[in-house]
C-alpha positions in Angstrom: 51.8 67.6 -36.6 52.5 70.9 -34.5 50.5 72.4 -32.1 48.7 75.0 -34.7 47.6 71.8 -36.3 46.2 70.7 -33.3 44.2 73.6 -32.8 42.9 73.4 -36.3 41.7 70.2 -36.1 40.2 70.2 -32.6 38.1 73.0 -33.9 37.4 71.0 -36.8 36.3 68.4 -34.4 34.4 70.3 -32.9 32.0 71.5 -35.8 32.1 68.0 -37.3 29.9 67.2 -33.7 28.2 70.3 -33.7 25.1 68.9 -31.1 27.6 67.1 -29.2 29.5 70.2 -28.4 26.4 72.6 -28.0 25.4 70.0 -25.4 28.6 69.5 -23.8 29.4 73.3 -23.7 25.8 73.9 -22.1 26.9 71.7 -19.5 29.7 73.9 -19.0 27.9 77.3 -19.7 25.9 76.4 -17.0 28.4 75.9 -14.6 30.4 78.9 -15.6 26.9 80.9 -15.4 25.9 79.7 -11.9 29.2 80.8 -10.8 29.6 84.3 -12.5 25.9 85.0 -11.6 25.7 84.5 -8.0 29.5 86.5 -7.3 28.3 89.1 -9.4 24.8 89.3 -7.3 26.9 89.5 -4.5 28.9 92.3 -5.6 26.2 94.0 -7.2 24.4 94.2 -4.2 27.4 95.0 -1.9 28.2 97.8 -4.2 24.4 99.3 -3.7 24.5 98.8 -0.1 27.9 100.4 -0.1 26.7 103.6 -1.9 23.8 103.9 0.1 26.5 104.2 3.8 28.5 105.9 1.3 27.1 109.2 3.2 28.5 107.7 6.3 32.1 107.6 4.7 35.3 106.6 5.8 36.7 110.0 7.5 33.7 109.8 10.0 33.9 108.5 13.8 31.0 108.1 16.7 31.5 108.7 19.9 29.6 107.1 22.5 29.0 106.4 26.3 31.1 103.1 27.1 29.1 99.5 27.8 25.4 99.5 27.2 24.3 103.3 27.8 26.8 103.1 30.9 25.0 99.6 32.3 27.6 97.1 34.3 29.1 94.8 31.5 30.3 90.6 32.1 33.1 89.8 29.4 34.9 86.4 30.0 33.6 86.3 33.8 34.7 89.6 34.4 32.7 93.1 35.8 34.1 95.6 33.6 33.9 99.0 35.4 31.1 101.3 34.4 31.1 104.7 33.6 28.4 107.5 33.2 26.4 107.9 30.2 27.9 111.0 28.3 25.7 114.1 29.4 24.0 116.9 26.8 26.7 119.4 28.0 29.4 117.1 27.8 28.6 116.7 24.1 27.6 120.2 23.5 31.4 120.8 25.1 33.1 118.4 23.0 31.0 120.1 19.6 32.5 123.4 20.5 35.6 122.1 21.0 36.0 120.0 18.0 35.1 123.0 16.0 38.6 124.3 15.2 39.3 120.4 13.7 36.0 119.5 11.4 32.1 119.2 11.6 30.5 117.2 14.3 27.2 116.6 15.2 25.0 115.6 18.9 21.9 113.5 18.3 20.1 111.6 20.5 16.6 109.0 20.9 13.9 110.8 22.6 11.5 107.8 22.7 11.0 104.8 19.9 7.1 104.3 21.1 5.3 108.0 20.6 1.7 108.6 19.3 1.9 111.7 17.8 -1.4 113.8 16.8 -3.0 116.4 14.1 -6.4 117.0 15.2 -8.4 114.5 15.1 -5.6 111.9 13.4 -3.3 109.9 15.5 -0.5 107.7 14.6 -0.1 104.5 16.3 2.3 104.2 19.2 5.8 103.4 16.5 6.8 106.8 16.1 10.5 107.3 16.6 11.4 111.0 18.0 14.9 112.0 17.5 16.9 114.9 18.4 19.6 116.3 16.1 21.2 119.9 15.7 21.7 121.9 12.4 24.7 119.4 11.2 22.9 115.9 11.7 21.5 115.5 8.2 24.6 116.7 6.5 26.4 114.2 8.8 24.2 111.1 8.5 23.7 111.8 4.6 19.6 112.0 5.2 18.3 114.4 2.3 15.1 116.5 2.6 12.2 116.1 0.2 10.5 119.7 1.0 10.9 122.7 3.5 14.5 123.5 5.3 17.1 121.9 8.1 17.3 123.6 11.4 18.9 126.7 11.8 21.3 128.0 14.7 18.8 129.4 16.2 16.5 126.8 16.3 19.0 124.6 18.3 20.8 127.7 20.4 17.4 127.8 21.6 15.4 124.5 21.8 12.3 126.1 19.8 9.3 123.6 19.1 10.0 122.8 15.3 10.1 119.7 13.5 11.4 117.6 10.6 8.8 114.0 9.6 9.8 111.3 7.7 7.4 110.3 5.0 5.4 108.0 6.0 4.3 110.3 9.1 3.2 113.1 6.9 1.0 110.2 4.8 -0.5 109.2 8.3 -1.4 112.3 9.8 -1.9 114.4 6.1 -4.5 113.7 3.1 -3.1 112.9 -0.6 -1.9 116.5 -1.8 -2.0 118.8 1.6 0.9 120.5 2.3 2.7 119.7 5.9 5.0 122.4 5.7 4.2 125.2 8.9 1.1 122.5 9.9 1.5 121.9 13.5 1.4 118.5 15.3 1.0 117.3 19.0 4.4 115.7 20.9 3.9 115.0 24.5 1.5 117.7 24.1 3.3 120.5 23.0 2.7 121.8 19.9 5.5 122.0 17.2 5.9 123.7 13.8 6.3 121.5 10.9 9.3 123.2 8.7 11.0 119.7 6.7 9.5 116.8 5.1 12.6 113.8 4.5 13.4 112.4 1.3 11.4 108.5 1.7 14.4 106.4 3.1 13.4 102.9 3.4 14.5 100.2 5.7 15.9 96.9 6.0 13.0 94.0 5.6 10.2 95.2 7.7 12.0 98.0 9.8 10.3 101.0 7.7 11.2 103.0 10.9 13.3 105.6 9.3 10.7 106.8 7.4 8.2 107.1 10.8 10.5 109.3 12.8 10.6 113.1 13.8 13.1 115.1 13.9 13.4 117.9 16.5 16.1 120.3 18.1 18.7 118.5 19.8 18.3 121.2 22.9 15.0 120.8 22.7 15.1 117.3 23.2 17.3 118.0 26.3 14.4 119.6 28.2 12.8 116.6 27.2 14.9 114.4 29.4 13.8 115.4 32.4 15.3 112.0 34.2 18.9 112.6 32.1 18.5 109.2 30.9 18.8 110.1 27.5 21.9 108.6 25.8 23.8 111.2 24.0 25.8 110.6 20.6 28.2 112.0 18.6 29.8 111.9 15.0 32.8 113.5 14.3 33.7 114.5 10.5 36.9 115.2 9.3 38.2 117.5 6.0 40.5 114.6 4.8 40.1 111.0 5.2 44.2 110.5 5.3 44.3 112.1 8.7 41.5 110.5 10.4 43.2 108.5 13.1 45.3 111.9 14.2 41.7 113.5 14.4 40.6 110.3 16.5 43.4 111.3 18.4 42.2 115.0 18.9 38.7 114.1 19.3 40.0 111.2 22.5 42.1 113.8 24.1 39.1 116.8 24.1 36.4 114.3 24.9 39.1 112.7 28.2 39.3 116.1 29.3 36.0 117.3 29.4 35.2 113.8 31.1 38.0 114.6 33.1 39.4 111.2 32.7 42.9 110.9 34.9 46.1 110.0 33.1 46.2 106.1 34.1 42.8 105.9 33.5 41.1 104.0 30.1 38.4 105.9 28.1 35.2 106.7 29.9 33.6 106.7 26.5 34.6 104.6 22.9 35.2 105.9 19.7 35.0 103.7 16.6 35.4 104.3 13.1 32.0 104.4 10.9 34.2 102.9 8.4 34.0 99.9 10.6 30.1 99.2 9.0 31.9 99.2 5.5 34.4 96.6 7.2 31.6 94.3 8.6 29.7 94.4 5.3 32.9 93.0 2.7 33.2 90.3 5.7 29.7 89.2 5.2 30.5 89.5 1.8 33.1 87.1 1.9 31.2 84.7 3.6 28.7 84.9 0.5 31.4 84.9 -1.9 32.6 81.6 -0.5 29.1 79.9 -0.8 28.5 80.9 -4.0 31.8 79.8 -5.2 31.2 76.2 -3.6 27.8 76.3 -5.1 29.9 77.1 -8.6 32.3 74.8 -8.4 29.4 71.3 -7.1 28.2 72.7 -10.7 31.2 72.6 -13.0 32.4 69.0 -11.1 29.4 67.7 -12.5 30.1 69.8 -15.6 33.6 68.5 -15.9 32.2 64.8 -15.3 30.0 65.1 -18.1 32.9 66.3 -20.4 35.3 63.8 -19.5 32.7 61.2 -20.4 32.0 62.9 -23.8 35.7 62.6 -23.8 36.0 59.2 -23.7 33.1 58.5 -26.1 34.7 60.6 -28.1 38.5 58.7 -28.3 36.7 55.0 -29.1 34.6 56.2 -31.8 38.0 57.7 -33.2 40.2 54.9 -32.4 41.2 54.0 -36.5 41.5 57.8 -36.4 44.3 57.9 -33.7 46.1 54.7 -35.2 46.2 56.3 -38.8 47.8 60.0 -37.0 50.1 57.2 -35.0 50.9 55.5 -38.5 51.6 58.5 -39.8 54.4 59.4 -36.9 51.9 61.6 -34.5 53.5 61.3 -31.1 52.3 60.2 -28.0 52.5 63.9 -26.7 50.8 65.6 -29.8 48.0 63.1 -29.2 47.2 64.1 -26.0 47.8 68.0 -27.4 45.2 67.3 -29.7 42.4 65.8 -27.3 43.2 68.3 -24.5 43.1 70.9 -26.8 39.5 69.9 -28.2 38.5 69.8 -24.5 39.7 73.2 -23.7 38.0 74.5 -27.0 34.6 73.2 -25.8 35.1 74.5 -21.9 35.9 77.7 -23.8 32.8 78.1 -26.0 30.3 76.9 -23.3 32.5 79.0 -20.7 32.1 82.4 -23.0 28.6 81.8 -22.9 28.1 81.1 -19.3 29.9 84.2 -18.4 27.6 86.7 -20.2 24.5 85.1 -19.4 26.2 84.7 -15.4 26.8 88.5 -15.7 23.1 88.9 -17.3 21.6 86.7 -14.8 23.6 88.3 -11.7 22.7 92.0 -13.0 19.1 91.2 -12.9 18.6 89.7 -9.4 20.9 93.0 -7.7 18.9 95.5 -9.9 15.6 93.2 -8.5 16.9 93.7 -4.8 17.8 97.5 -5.3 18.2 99.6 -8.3 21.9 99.8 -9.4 24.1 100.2 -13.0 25.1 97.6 -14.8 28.2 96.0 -13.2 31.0 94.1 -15.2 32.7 91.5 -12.9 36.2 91.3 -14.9 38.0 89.6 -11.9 35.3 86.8 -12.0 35.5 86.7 -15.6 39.2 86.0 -15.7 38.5 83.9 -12.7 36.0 82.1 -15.0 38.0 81.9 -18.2 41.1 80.3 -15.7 38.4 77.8 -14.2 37.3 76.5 -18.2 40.9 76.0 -18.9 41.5 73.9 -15.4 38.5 71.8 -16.1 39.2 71.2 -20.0 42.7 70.3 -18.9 41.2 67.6 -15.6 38.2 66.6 -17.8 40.3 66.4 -21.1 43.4 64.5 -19.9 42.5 61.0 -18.9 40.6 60.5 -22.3 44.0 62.2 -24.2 46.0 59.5 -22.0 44.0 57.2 -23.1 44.1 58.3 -26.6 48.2 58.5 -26.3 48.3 54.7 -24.8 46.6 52.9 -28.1 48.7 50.7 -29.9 48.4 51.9 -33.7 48.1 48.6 -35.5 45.7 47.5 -33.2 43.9 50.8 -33.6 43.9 50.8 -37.3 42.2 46.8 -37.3 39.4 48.8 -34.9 35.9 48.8 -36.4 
């Protein structure tokens, strides 16, 4: 008996106990389904949540004041020095500098708790007023759903214009009226209406995006009449493979419009956006670890199961095994031909298990967000080398077994 006979007859075994092995490969179908399914949610998701920074991208940086919007900072007992929030001018500065090297944009938070009014109509105190010049929407991959993006001109000179998000023009407009050119009250002054954004959504219940209002980013300067306002800036460069030498650049014009001295650390930090991509596949891990433990509590119990329908299966064919024995079957092709069964059956119920894992895990990231269809083929070879572990762990104490019987005694077996 060689090991193509062994094959043969395990799957001849196998449809000889048809129920038995449907039952048996459910068990591990549903371990192999519980695994696939919840790592291919995970990445699923992760891939929709990546798509939607993908805007952000990975040849962006920020630039910020350093510490807490320039507040005194205790890390590990110690008073790190503070430095001055970056000023409107500063930024301006570093924009017109930068310009020879990429794209950048300024934007800043006016105030996170306006009313804002049309008339009669009010909004309640949420309103988020934000200023930005004609590159922020570019930058920040925010699409408009009607009406235009600021112009030069409307920055170069602070005019009274404005961009609402779409729940703002749903508070303040009826079903069907057009918002473009309407005006609307901010800290009462009057501004112009010329963009409606695309609907942007939020994370849980933070819906803020879509309650904000866009307005010149020099217009929002005379606005900060206390220079409290905390300036920003993202840099964006051409190509993504030189992005720390732009880093570089963008360091050495923003130190020397700070005026930072030689010896002297950043007054300012600068960090990747990437860096948002980079927290997200950690998290990701995390999940992928938990699921996998989750996966592999299932296919222990799995693997228990089999290894008892294992057993079961070696006494009811113990004259079997003496008559292969009698006829000069080996030890070893013995236990060939009971792990080779075993494997058979963590095969079937695994083939299963991975396409309704990769149905199942489709369906709940398409639920959280709307996505394609994603094929997890690392999982699934992950999955097809986890069915061949188990057969082999579930498969080889009953095959030992099986190998052990003495063949006259197993031939007197009733």
């Amino acid at each position: 008996m060689n090991l193509i006979e062994n094959v043969r007859e395990a799957f001849t075994s196998v449809k000889a106990h048809l129920l038995r092995t449907v039952l048996t490969g459910a068990i591990i179908a549903i371990g192999i389904s519980s695994l696939v399914g919840m790592l291919t949610a995970i990445d699923g998701i992760k891939a929709q949540i990546v798509e939607s920074f993908a805007g952000f991208g990975a040849n962006s940086f920020d630039i910020r004041s350093s510490g807490s919007q320039g507040r005194r900072i205790v890390q590990q007992g110690k008073t790190e020095k503070t430095y001055p929030n970056i000023t409107f001018r500063e930024a301006v500065s570093f924009k017109e500098e930068y310009a020879s090297n990429g794209i950048s944009t300024i934007f800043t938070t006016v105030s996170g708790t306006a009313e804002i009014k049309r008339g009669s109509k009010k909004t309640n105190p949420n309103i988020r007023i934000r200023g930005g010049d004609e590159n922020y929407l570019a930058t920040k991959a925010i699409k408009l759903l009607k009406g235009r993006n600021f112009s030069q001109m409307d920055v170069r000179y602070g005019k009274n214009v404005a961009i609402i998000g779409k729940e703002l023009k749903e508070t303040l407009f009826t079903a069907g009226e057009e918002s473009i050119n309407q005006t609307l009250t901010i800290f009462g002054q009057s501004y112009t209406i010329i963009g409606l954004l695309d609907k942007q959504g939020g994370v849980g219940q933070d819906q803020g995006s879509d309650r904000q209002i866009l307005i010149p980013i020099d217009n929002a300067a005379k606005l900060d009449l206390r220079g409290t306002f905390n300036y920003r800036i993202t840099g964006v460069v051409s190509d993504p493979g030189k992005i720390d030498y732009e880093m570089g650049q963008a360091i050495g014009i923003m130190r020397k419009i700070r005026q930072d001295r030689v010896a002297q650390e950043d007054s300012f930090e600068l960090a990747k956006s990437e860096s948002v991509a980079e927290s997200l596949e950690e998290v990701a891990g995390y999940l992928r670890i938990g699921g996998f433990g989750i996966g592999f509590i299932t296919l222990l119990g799995a693997a228990i199961g089999l290894m008892n329908i294992m057993l079961v299966s070696v006494t009811e064919r113990t004259r079997e095994i003496g008559i292969r024995k009698a006829l000069g079957a080996t030890p070893l092709l013995i236990r060939q031909q009971f792990l080779i069964e075993a494997i058979t059956i963590c095969l079937i119920g695994g083939i299963f298990g991975m396409i309704l894992g990769i149905l199942i895990g489709n369906v709940i990231a398409n639920y959280i967000g709307p996505g394609g269809f994603l094929v997890p083929w690392l999982w699934m070879i992950v999955s097809f080398v986890i069915c061949i572990i188990v057969g082999l762990l579930a498969g080889y104490i009953p095959a030992f077994k099986a190998s052990k019987l003495d063949p006259i005694e197993s031939l007197r077996y009733e």
